[in-house]
Structures are given as structure tokens and as C-alpha cells.
N, C-alpha and C positions, 0 to 999 in steps of 0.2 A: 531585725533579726538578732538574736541573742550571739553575743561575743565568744561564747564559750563553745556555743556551737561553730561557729566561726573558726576557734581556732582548732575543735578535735577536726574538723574538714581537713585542715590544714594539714592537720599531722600526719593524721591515716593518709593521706595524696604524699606527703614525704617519706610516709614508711612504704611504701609499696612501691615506690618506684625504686627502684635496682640501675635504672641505667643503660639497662642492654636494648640489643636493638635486632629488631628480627632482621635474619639475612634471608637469601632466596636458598640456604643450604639449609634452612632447619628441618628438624622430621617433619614438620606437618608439608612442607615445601617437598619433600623427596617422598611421603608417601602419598601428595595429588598425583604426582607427575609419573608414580611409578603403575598407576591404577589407570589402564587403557582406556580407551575410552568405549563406549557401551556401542554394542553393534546391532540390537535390535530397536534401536531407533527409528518410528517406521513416519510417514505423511502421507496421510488422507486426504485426499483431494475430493469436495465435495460434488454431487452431480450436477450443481449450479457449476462452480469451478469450473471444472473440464468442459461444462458447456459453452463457456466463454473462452478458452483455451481455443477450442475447434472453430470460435467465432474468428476470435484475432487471426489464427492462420490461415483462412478462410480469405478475410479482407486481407491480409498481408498478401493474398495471391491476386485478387482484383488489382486493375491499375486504378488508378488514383482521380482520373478523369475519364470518362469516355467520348474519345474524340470524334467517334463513328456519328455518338448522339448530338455535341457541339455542333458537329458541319451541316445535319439538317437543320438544327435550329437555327442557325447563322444563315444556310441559303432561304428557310422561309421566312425569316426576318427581313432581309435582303431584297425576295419576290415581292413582301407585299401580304404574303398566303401564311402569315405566322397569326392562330386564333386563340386567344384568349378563352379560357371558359371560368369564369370569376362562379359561377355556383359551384363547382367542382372546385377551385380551390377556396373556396370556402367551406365547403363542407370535410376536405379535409382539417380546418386547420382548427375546427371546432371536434373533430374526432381527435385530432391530440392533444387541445386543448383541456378533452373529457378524458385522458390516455395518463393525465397527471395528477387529476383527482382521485384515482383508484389506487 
């Protein structure tokens, strides 16, 4: 790089600097703060959105387990009389399987 460019850099960055130093009192500082802030600020909640809104507090109101369904499962496990139907879960698990490709 050429030296002479070098040193007008220099100069012009010596000549413009003054020194001073912004405080949080300058005007541009007392005319943000003086200018309220905007009240028509508004948020649109998509019909997706709100539809998962009514989902969460939906599940938020289910319990967490249902213990009604456990105790069958646990007494006919228990009996002997707990059946298996493996086409049925299999044919779900390739319905969600296909539930992922879409």
C-alpha cells in the first residue's frame, strides 16, 4: 500500500477526532427517550398458532398417565388374558411411518 496514503489515513483519523465522548444526556439520548413508545403495536396469531395454543391447554388439562388404562393392562397381564394383535400394530406403525413422508 502506498505510504502517502497511509499517512493522509492518519491524519484525516487525527483531524476528526475531538475527544468528546457521548454521555446518555446528549439530545439524540433525550429525544429517544422523550418519544413514547408506539401503541398500535399489534400480534397476529396465525390459525395454525392458536391452533396449537387450544392444543397445549387441551393436554395441559389431561393427566399425564392414565391410571384407569394401566390397571387393566397390568390385571390382564397378570391373568394371562393380555393379547397381543402384532397386525394391528403393525399396520399402525407403517401408517406413521407413511405420516412422515407427507
Amino acid at each position: 500500500m502506498d505510504q502517502g496514503i497511509l499517512g493522509k489515513i492518519g491524519t484525516k483519523v487525527d483531524e476528526t477526532s475531538t475527544g468528546k465522548k457521548v454521555s446518555p444526556h446528549s439530545s439524540a439520548a433525550k429525544n429517544s427517550a422523550a418519544q413514547p413508545a408506539s401503541s398500535s403495536d399489534t400480534v397476529n396469531l396465525t390459525s395454525s398458532a392458536k391452533l396449537l395454543e387450544q392444543l397445549d391447554n387441551t393436554l395441559k388439562s389431561l393427566p399425564a398417565v392414565n391410571a384407569e388404562r394401566v390397571s387393566e393392562v397390568k390385571g390382564a397381564i397378570e391373568s394371562g388374558n393380555f393379547e397381543i394383535d402384532s397386525q394391528a400394530i403393525a399396520d399402525a406403525m407403517i401408517r406413521l411411518d407413511r405420516s412422515f413422508g407427507e
